[in-house]
Backbone as JSON, one array per atom type, in Angstrom:
{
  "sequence": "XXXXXXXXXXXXXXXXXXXXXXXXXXXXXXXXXXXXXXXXXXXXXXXXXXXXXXXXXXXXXXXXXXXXXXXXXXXXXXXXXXXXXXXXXXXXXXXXXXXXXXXXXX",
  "N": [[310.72, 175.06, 47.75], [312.91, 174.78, 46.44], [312.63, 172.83, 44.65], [310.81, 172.84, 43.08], [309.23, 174.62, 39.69], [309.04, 177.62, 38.22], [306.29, 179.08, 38.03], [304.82, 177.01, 39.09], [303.4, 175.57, 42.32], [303.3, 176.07, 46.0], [301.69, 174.58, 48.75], [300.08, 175.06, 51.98], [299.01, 174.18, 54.69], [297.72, 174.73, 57.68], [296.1, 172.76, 60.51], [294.69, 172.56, 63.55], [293.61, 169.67, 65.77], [292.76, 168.08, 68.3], [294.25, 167.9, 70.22], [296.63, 167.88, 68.87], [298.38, 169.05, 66.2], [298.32, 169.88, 62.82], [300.54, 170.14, 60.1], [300.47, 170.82, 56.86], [302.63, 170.68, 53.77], [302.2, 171.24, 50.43], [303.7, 170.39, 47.01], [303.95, 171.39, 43.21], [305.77, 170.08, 42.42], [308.98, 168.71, 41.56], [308.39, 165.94, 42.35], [308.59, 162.58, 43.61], [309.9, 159.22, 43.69], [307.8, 156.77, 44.36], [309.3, 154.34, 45.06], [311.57, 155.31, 46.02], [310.92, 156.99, 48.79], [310.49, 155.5, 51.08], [313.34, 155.92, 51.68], [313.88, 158.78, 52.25], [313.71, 160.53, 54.31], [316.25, 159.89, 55.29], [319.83, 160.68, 56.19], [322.11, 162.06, 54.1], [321.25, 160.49, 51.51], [320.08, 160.98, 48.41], [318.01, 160.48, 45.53], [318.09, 158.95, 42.79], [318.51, 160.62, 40.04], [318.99, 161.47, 36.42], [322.12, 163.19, 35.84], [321.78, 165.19, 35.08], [319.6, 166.69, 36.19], [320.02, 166.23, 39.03], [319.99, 168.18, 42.23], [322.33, 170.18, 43.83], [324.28, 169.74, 46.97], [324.34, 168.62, 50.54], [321.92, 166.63, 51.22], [320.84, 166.51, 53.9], [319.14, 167.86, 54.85], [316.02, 166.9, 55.1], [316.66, 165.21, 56.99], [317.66, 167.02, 59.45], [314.92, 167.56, 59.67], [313.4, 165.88, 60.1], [314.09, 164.74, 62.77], [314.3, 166.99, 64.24], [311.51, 167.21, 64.64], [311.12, 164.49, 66.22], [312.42, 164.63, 68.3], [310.43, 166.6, 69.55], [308.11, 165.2, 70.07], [306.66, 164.33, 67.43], [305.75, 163.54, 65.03], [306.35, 163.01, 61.16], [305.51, 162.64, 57.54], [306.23, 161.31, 54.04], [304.81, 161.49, 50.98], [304.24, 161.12, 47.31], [303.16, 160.59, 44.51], [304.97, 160.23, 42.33], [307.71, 160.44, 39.93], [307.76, 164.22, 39.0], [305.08, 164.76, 39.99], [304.76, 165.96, 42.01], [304.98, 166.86, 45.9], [303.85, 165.64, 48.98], [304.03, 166.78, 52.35], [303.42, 165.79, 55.7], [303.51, 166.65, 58.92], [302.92, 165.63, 61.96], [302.61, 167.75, 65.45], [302.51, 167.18, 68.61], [300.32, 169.02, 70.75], [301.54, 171.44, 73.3], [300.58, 171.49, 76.71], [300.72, 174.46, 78.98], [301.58, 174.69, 81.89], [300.11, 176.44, 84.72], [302.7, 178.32, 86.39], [302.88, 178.6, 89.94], [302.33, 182.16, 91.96], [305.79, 183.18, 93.56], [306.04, 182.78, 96.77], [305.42, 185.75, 98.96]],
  "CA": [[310.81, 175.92, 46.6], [314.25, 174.33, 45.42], [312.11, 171.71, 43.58], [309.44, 173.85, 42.38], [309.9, 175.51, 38.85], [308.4, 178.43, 38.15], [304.65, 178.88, 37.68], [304.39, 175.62, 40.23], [302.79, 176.04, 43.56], [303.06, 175.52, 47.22], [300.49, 175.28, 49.53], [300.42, 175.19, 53.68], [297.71, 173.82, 55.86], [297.99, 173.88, 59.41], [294.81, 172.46, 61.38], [294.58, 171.68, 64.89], [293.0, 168.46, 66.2], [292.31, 166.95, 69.0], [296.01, 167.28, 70.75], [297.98, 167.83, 67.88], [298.72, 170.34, 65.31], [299.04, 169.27, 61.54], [300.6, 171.22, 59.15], [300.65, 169.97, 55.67], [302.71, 170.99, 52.61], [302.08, 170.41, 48.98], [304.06, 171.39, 45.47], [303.71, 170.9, 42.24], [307.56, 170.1, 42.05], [309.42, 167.36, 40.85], [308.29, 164.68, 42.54], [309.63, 161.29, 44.58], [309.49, 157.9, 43.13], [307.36, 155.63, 45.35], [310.33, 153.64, 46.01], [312.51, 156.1, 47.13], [310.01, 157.53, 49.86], [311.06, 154.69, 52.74], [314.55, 156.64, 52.67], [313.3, 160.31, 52.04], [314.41, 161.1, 55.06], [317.47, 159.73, 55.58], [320.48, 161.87, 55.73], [322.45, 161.75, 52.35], [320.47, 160.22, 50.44], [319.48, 161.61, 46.98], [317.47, 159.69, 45.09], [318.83, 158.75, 41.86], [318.09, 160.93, 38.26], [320.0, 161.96, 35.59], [322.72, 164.17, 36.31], [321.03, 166.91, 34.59], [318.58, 167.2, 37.36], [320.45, 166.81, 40.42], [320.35, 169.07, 43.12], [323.3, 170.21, 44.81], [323.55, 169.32, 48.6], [324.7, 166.62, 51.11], [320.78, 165.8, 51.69], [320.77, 166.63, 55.48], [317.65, 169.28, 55.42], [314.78, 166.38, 55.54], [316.7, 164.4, 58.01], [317.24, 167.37, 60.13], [313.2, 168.16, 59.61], [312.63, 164.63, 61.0], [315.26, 164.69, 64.03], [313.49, 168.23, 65.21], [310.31, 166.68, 65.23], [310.81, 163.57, 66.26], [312.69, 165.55, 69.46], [309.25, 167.2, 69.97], [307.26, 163.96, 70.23], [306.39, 164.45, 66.49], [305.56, 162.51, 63.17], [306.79, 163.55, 59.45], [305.29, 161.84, 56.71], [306.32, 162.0, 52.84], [303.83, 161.15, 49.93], [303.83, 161.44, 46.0], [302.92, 159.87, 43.01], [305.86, 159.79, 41.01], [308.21, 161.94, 39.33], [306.82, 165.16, 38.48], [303.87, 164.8, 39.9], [304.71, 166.75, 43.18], [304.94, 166.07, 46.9], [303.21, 166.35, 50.14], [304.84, 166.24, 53.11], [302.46, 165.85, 56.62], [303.82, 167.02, 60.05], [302.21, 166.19, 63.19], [303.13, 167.75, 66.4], [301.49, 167.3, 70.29], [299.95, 170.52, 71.87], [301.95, 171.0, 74.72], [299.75, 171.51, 77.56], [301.54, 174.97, 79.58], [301.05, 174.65, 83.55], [300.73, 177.94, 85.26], [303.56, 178.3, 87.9], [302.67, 179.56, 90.95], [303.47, 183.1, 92.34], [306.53, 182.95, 94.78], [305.54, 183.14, 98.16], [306.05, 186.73, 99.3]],
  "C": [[311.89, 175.42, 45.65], [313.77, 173.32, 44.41], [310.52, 171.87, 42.58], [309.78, 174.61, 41.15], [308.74, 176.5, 38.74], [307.59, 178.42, 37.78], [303.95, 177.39, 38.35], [304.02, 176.54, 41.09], [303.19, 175.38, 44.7], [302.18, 175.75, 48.01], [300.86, 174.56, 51.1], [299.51, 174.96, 54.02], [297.98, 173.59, 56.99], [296.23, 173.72, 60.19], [295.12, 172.03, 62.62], [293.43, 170.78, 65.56], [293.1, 167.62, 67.37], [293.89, 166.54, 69.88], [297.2, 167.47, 70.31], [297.98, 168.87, 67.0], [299.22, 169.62, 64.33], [298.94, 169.97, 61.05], [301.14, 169.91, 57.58], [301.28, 170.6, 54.49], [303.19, 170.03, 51.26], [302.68, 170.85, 48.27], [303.58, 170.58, 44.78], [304.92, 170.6, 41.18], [307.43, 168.81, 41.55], [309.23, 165.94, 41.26], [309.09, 163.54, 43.49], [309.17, 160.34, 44.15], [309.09, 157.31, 43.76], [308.73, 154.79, 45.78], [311.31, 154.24, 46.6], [311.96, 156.63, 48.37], [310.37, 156.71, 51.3], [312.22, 155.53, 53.2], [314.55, 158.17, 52.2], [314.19, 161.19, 53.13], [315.63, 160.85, 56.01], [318.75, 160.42, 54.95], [321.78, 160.87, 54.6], [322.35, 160.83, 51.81], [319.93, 160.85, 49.73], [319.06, 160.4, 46.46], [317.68, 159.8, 43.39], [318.36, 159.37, 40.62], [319.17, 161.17, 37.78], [321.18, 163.03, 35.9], [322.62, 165.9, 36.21], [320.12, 167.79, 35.39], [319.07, 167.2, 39.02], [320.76, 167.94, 40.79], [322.05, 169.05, 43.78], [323.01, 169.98, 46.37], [324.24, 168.42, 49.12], [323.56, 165.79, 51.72], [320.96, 165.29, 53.42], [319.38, 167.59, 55.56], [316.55, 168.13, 55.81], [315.08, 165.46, 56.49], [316.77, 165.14, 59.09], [315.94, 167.65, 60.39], [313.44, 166.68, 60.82], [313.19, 164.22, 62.47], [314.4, 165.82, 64.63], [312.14, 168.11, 65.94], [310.41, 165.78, 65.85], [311.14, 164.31, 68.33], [311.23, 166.17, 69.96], [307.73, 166.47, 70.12], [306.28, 163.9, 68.67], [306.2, 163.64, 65.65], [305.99, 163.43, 62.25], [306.6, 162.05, 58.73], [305.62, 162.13, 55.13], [305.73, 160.99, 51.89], [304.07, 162.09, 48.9], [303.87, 160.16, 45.32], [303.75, 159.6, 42.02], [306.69, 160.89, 40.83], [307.28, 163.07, 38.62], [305.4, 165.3, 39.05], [303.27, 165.19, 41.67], [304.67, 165.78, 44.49], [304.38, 166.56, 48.17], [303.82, 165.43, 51.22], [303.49, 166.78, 54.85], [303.08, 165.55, 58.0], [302.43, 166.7, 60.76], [302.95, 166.11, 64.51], [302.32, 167.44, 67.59], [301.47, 169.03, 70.31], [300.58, 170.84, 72.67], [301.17, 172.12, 75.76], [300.53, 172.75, 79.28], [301.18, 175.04, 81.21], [301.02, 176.17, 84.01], [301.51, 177.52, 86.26], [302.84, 179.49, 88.68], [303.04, 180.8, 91.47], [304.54, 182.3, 93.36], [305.83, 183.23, 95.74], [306.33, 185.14, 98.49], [306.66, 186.77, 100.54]]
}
């Protein structure tokens, strides 16, 4: 939402497939420059505009995203087109597969 201006959108897809669980979100925010996207999610890193448009921050939120998942045998992917021209970001987690435990013996 912090990169979303008003009358933009976000949208949420979660599907499950085959093992995994993908959730997908999209805006219609500000964007990521193709070349900044390799370090997206590396922690503090901002990716360079005018000073007029920086965010405040020490750019730790998408490296913790990718540390939580990655902990959970996970993927995080980040895709856009450019400045302005929004971004989609594509989680996938494993299923995890719950065993029943046995009663105790009485």
């Amino acid at each position: 939402m912090k990169f979303t201006p008003g009358g933009g959108s976000i949208a949420l897809k979660i599907v499950r497939r085959s093992g995994i669980v993908q959730c997908t979100v999209s805006d219609t925010g500000k964007g990521i420059e193709p070349r900044f996207l390799p370090y997206v999610f590396d922690a503090y890193r901002q990716e360079n505009r005018s000073t007029k448009s920086r965010s405040a921050g020490l750019g730790l939120g998408l490296a913790i995203v990718r540390e939580i998942v990655m902990l959970h045998g996970g993927t995080i992917k980040a895709h856009s087109a450019g400045a302005d021209k929004g971004a989609t970001f594509v989680l996938k987690l494993p299923i995890a597969v719950r065993k029943k435990i046995p009663d105790a013996p009485k």
